[in-house]
C-alpha positions in Angstrom: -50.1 161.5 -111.3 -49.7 164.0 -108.3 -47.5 163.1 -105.5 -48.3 162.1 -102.2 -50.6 164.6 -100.7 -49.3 163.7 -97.1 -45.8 162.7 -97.8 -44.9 163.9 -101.4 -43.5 160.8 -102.5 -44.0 159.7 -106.3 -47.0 158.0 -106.8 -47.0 154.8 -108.4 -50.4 153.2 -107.4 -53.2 153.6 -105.7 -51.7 153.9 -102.8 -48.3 155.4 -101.6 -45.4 153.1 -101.3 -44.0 155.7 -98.8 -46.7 156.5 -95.9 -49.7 154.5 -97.2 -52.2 156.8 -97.8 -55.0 157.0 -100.9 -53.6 158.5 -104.0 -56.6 160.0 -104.8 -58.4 161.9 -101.3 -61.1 164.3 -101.1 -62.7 167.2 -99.2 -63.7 166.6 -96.1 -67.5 167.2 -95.6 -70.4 166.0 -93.4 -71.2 163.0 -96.0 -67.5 162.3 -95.9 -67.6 162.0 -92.0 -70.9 159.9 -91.7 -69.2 157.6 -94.7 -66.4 156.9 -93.0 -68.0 156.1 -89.6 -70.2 154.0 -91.2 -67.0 152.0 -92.7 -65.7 152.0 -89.9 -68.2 150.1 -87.9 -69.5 147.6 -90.9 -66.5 147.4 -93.0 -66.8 143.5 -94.4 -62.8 143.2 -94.2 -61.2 144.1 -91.2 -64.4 145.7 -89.2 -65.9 145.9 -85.5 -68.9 143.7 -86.7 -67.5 141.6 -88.4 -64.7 140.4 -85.6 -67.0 140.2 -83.0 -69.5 137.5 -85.4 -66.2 135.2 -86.5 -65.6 135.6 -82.1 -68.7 134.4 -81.7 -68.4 131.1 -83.0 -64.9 130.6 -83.9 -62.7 132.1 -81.3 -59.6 129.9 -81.6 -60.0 130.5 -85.1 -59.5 134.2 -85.3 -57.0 134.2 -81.9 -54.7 131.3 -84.5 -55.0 133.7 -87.6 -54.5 136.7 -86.2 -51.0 136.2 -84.4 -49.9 133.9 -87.5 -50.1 137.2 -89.7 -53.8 137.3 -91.2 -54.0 140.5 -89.5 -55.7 142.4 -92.4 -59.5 141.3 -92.1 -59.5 141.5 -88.2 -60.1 144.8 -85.6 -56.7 145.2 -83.7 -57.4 143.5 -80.4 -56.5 146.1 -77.8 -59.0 148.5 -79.4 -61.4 145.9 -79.7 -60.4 145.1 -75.9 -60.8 148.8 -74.8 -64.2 149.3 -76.8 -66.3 146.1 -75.8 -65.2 146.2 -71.9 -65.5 149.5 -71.7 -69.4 149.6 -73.2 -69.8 146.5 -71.0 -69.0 148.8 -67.8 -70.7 151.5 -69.1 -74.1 149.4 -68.9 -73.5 147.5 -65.5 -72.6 150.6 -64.0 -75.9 152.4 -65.7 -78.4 149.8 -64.9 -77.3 149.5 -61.1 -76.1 146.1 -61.7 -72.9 146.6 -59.7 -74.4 148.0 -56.8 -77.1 145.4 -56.7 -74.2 143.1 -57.5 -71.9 144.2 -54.2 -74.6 144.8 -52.3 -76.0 140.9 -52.7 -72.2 139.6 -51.8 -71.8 141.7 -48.2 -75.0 140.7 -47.0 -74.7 136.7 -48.1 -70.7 137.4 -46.5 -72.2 139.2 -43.3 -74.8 136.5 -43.0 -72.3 133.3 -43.3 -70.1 135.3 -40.8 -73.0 136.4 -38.6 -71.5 139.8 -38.8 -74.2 142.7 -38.6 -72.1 145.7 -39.4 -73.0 149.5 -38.1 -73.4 152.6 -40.0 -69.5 153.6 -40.0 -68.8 149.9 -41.2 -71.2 150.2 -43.8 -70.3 153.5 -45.2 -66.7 152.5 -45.2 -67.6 149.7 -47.7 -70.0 151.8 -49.9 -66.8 154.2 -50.1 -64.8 152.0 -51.6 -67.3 150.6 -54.0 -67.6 153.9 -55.0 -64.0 154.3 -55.8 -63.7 150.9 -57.6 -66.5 151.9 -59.8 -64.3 154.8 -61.3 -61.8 152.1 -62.3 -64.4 149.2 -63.1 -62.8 149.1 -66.6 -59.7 148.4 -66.0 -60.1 146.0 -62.8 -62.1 144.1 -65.8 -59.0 143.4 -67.4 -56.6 142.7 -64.9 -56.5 139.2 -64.7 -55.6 139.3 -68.7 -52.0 139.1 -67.8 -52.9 136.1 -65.4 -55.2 134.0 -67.8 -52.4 134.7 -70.5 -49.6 133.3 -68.5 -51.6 130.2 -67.1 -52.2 129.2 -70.6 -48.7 129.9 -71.6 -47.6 127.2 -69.0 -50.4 125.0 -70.0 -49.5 125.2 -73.7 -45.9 125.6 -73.1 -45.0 123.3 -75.8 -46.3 124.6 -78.6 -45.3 127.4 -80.6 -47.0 130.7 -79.5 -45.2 132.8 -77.1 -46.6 134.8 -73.7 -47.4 137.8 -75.5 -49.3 135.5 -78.4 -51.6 134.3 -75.9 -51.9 137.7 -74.8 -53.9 138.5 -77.7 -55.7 135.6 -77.3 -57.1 136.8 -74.4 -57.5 139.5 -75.1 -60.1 138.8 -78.0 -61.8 136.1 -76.0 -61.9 138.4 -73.0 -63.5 141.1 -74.9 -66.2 138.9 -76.4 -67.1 137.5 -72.9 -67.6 140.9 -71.8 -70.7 141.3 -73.8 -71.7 137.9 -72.9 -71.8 138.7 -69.4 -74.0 141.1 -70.1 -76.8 138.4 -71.3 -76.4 136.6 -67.8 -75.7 140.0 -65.6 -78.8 141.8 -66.7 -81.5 139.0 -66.9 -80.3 137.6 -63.1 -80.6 141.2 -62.2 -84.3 141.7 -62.5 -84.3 138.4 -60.0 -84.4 139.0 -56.2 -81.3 137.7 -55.2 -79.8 135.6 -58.2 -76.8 138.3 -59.2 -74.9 136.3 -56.2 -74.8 133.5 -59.5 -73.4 135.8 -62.1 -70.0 135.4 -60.9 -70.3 131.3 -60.8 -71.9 131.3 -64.0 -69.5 133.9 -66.1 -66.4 131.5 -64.8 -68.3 128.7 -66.3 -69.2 130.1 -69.7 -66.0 131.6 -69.6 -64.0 128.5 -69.5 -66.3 126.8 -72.1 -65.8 129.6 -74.4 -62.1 129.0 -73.4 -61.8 125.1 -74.0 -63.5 126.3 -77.6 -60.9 128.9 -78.2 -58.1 126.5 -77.0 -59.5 123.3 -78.8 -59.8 125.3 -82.2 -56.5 126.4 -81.8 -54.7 123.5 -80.5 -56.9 120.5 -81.8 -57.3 119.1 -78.4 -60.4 117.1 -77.4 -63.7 118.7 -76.2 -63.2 117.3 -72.5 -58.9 118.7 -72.0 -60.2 121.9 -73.6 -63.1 122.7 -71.4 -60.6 121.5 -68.4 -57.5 123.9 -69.0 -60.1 126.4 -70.2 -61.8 126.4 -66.6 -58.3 125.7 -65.1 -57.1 129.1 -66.8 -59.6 130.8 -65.4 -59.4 129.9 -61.9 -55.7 130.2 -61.9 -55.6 133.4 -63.5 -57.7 135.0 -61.1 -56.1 133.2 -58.0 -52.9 134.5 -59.4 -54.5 138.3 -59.5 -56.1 138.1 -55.6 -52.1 136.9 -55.0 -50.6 139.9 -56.7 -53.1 142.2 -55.7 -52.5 141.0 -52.1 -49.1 141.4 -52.4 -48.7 144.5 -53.9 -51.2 145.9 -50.9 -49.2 144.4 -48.1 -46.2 145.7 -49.9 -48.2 149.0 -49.7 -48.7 149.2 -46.6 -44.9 148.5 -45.3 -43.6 151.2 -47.1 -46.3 153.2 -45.7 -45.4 152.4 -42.2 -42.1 152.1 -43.1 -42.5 156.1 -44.2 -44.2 157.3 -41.8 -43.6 155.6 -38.7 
């Protein structure tokens, strides 16, 4: 047998013992390329599809297997992270559900205020809409490192680490990104109901949660669905804090600079 084509190491398999790669390759050509997408997206074993069904139904399952070392049949959970959230943007942003979205929240805060902003007030706050939009993504997955740590402290004594229930999260958060989309986009064609998307997201969020920490944990139904919601609202009290923080901070050495 030839050696290693990418590494020239003796072959001895299928596969090389060295680098990993296919003993056997072959030309690349346009069937080659549509193949290999096509593997990529359906493969039974460790593909996109087939994550995102086990997700579905058994979260906790595939979070439990995953960090104990069944890694093989599973897509890597940043990737899977960066992929869902990001198409999840993509489509909020593309339907106009984010504008409608903002735009429902400032007028129900300027009517409980009984503020009734002018021109430069408004156009101030469609400017920085604007600019969070080009960062929608990734304010998506900020509280990640909140929800993680919550459930660390909740779960404390057991055996998975901080950045274990990182990857939790990170699967169940990229699932719940496409399930936002089934409540975003159906409240959206309703006058007035995206101001409910938020409410209802933190609900089926937690739910999913309590499923994902039940299945791992083998808690009860009713302490899962509690430190499932209480993860939640923790984690993103704890990212308004450090977000607050790290803006006030901001600010002082700004003045601090330039004063």
């Amino acid at each position: 047998m030839q050696p290693c084509q990418n590494c020239a190491a003796p072959l001895a398999g299928p596969y090389c013992h060295q680098c990993g790669q296919k003993a056997l390759t072959e030309r690349i050509t346009l069937r080659y390329i549509l193949r290999s997408f096509l593997e990529a997206l359906t493969n039974v074993e460790r593909g996109f599809w087939y994550t995102m069904r086990e997700l579905a139904v058994r979260p906790g399952v595939v979070a439990r297997e995953y960090v104990e070392g069944k890694r093989q049949r599973y897509y890597h959970p940043v990737r899977f992270l960066l992929i869902l959230v990001t198409v999840a943007t993509l489509v909020t942003l593309s339907l106009g559900i984010y504008d409608m979205q903002q735009s429902e929240i400032l007028h129900l805060q300027n009517d409980a205020l009984g503020l009734n902003p002018d021109e430069a007030s408004t156009a101030r706050q469609q400017k920085i809409q604007e600019e969070v939009k080009k960062y929608l993504n990734l304010v998506a997955m900020a509280t990640l490192p909140f929800i993680s740590l919550v459930g660390f402290r909740l779960f404390r004594k057991r055996a998975y680490n901080y950045a274990e229930h990182l990857v939790m999260v990170a699967f169940w958060s990229a699932e719940l990104a496409v399930v936002g989309l089934f409540i975003q986009v159906p409240l959206s064609f309703i006058p007035g109901a995206l101001i409910y998307a938020l409410p209802a997201t933190i609900l089926v969020s937690s739910l999913y949660y309590g499923l994902g920490y039940r299945q791992v944990f083998g808690i009860g139904y009713g302490q899962a669905f509690f430190k499932g919601l209480l993860a939640n609202l923790l984690g993103f009290l704890l990212m308004f804090l450090a977000v607050l923080l790290l803006t006030v901070l901001g600010v002082l050495i700004f003045v601090g600079i330039f004063k």
